[in-house]
C-alpha positions, -999 to +999 in steps of 0.1 A: +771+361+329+755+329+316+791+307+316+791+320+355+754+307+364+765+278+347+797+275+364+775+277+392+751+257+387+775+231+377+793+232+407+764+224+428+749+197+411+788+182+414+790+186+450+780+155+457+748+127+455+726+126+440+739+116+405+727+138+381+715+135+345+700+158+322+688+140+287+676+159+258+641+155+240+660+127+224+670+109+257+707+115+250+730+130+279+738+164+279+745+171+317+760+140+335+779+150+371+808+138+388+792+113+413+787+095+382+819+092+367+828+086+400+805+054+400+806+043+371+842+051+358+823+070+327+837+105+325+812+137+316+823+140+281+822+101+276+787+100+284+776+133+265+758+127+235+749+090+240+716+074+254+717+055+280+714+023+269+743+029+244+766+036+277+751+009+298+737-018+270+724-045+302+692-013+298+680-020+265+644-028+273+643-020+310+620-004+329+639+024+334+645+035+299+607+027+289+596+054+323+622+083+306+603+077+274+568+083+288+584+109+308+596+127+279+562+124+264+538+129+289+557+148+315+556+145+354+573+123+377+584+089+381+601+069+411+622+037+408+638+013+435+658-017+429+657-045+431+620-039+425+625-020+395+645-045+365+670-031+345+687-005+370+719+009+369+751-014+372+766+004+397+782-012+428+796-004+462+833-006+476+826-041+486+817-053+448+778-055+455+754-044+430+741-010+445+708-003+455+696+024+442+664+049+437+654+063+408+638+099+405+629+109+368+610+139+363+602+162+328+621+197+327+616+220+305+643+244+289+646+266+258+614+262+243+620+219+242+617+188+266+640+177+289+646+147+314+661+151+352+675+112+362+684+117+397+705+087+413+708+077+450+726+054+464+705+033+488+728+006+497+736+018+539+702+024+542+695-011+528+716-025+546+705-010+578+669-015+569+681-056+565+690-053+598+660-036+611+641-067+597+661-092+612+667-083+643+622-075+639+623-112+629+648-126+656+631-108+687+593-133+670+612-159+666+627-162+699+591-154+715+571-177+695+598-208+702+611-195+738+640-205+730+661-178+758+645-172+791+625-141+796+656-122+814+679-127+782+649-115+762+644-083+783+682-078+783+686-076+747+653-055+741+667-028+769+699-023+751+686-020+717+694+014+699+658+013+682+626+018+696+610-018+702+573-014+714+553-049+715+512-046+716+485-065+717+457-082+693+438-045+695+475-027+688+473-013+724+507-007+740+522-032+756+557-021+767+585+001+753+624-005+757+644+028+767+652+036+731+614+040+727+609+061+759+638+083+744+633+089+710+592+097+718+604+105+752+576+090+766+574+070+798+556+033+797+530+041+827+516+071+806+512+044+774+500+013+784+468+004+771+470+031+747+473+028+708+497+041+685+483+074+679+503+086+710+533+082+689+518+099+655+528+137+650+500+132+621+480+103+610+498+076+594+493+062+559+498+028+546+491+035+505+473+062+510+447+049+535+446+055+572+472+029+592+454+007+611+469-029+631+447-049+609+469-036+577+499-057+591+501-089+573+524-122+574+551-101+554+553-072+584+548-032+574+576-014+567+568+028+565+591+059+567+565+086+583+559+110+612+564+106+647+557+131+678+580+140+704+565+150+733+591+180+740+603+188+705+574+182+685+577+162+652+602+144+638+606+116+606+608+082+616+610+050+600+588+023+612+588-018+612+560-036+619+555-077+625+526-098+638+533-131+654+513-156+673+513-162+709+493-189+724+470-187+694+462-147+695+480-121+675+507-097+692+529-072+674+559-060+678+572-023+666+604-010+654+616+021+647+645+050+646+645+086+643+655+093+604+654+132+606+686+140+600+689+118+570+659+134+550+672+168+563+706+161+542+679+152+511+660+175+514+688+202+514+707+182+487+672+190+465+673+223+475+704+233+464+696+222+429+671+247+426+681+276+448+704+297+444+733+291+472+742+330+484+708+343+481+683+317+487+662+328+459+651+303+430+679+297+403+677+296+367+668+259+364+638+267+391+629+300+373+622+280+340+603+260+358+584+286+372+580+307+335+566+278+325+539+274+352+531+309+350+523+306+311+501+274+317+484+293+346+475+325+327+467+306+296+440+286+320+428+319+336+425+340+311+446+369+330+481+381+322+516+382+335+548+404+339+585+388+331+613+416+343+648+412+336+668+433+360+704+439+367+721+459+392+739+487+376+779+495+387+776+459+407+809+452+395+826+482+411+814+474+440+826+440+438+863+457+422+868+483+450+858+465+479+861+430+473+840+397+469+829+398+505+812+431+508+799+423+469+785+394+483+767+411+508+754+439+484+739+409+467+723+394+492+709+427+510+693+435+471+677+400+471+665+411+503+649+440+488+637+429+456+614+407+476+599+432+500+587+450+463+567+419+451+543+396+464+546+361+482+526+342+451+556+366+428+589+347+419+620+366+425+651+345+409+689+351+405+698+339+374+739+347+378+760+376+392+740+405+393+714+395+370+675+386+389+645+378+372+605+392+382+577+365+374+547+388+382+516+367+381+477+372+381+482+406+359+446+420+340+470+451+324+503+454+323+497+493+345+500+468+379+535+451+364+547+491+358+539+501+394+557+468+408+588+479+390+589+514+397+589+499+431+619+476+432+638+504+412+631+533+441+634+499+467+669+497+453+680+529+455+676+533+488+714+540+510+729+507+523+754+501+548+779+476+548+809+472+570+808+505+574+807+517+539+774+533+521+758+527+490+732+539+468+719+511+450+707+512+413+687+488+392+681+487+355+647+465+350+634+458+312+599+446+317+577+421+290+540+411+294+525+378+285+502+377+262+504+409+251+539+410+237+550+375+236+533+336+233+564+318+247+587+316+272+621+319+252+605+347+234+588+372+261+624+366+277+642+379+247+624+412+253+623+412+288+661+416+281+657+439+250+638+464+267+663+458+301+695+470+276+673+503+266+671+507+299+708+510+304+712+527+272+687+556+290+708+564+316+703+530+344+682+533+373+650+526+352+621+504+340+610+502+305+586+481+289+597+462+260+581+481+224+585+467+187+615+475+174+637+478+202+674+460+194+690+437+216+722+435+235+744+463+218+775+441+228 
């Protein structure tokens, strides 16, 4: 069951960007995925056991390797960019550039010890496209400061640009918007005029953390991904560029920007899959340690307890042998289903692998509320289910531990979570029982 989750697991993380690093609590690489070694010509088990700056030695020293050290140490998060960041990785594109890249690098943790995540993206198109952003930003001032093409030229190439140019004046009041403004906000320029840029905010913008305001645009331009409003379909990302320039002697800005949703859709579901589970939607196993581990801190902070189940479905894999993967799948899916309905919305259901879930029951004073919970997802389960015309009577076996009462760590508590799930099975299936002293483990 556990070389299948991490089959699995494996296979997402591979599917594609981001690159994907997992370091030990000694920073050396024990998970390293094929956009990598497609990168960097360094296969998997090349990298595996090595720090970084023993596969890459232009790190030694670098920024990057210093934030997975205080990472490591004081958990948390850190973000990276190059070039702003020095000593990145060496990477480059198909046309011999040095890559840009960002740099996510966040604590994990997993069997009882300290981990590091190094996610990798490659931010060279969007760099590239952000270049041109700027400069075409800059070429539009520059050719109104020096009037260098007649209005009618100027007009001409603002019309038929694909992003949204809007120009304002010294107050950042609209002054005019090209047709790729009017569509992308689909607004029309007599509702606007006059008005300021909170017609175009589906919530209030920030620049660092403080409200956006004209006066925050400086010599160097503002350059923001953040929210816009379309006035039909409601909100949607957008990436904004910002300049000020000088026309006879007063300040006048001009504004570009593009609609960026689909982009941080495909991130967003990118970081999703990482920590879902891909048939069922529910949290996987790298998401239900992290989970675990919130749950202890939270309970140790409150004072209250809570419940860890281990559950499998009992005879899954006939189901699976007599009527094939598709109708297993659904079995699965329609369990997941299920298992949620029994538990609360603050509760965390997980699939750890093939018909194995996993019950975080939080905010527990006695363990009485975890036993009524699971004699509710076992009679949940059992209820008949139809698929593709064939019925089933499902069955769940569910082993059930209790924090603090039986265990003071996560690897332990889900040691016997599972002891008590195999006594269980060994009762006759279709059961809870709470783990007791003394019970033995996996009989196989």
């Amino acid at each position: 069951m556990k070389n299948s989750n991490a089959s699995l697991l494996a296979a997402v993380l591979n599917s594609g960007e981001p690159g994907t690093i997992v370091l030990d609590a000694e920073a050396h690489v024990v998970f390293w995925n094929d956009w990598l070694s497609y990168v960097s010509l360094i296969s998997q088990e090349e990298a595996k056991g090595k720090t970084l700056d023993e596969i890459f030695p232009s790190l030694k020293e670098s920024s990057l390797l210093s934030s997975i050290t205080k990472i490591l140490v004081e958990k948390g998060e850190i973000k990276l960019s190059s070039p702003d960041t020095d000593g990145m990785f060496p990477f480059k594109t198909a046309d011999n550039e040095p890559m840009i890249l960002a740099v996510t690098i966040r604590h994990l943790s997993a069997d009882g010890e300290n981990h590091c995540l190094v996610q990798v993206r490659d931010r060279s198109v969007k760099a590239k496209e952000d270049k041109l952003l700027r400069q075409q930003t800059a070429t539009l001032e520059v050719l109104a400061d020096n009037y260098l093409i007649s209005e009618m030229n100027t007009r001409a190439i603002i019309d038929n640009a694909m992003e949204a140019i809007i120009t304002l004046d010294s107050q950042g009041k609209i002054e005019s918007l090209n047709p790729a403004a009017e569509d992308i906000f689909s607004l029309q320029v007599v509702d606007v005029l006059g008005k300021g840029l909170e017609v175009l905010m589906g919530e209030p913008w920030k620049v660092n953390g403080e409200a956006f305001s004209i006066d925050k645009v400086n010599d160097c331009g503002l350059h923001l991904e953040t929210i816009g409003k379309h006035s039909l379909s409601g909100n949607f990302h957008l990436e904004i560029s910002i300049c000020r320039m000088q026309v006879d002697g007063n300040n006048r800005y001009i504004m570009t920007g593009r609609d960026i949703t689909d982009r941080k859709d495909a991130e967003a579901r990118i970081e999703y899959m990482a920590f879902n589970d891909s048939l069922t939607d529910l949290p996987n196993r790298v998401l239900f340690r992290e989970r675990l581990n919130q749950a202890m801190i939270n309970s140790r902070r409150s004072g209250t307890g809570f419940s860890l189940m281990a559950m499998d479905l009992d005879y899954f894999k006939q189901v699976n042998d007599t009527f094939g993967h598709h109708v297993g799948d659904q079995f699965l899916v329609s369990m997941a289903s299920r298992i949620k309905q029994a538990v609360r919305e603050t509760d965390t259901v997980a699939r750890l692998g093939g018909d194995e879930f996993a019950v975080i029951i939080t905010n527990l004073i006695s363990p009485e509320r975890a036993a009524h919970v699971a004699e509710t997802i076992v009679k949940t389960i059992s209820q008949p289910l139809a698929i593709d015309g064939h019925e089933f009577n499902g069955s769940a076996s569910v082993g059930v531990a209790f924090f603090p009462t039986h265990a003071n760590d996560e690897d332990e508590l889900m040691v016997y979570a599972d002891r008590a799930l195999y006594q269980a099975k060994d009762q006759g299936r279709g059961r809870y029982v709470f783990f007791e002293e003394g019970m033995a483990g996996d009989p196989n």
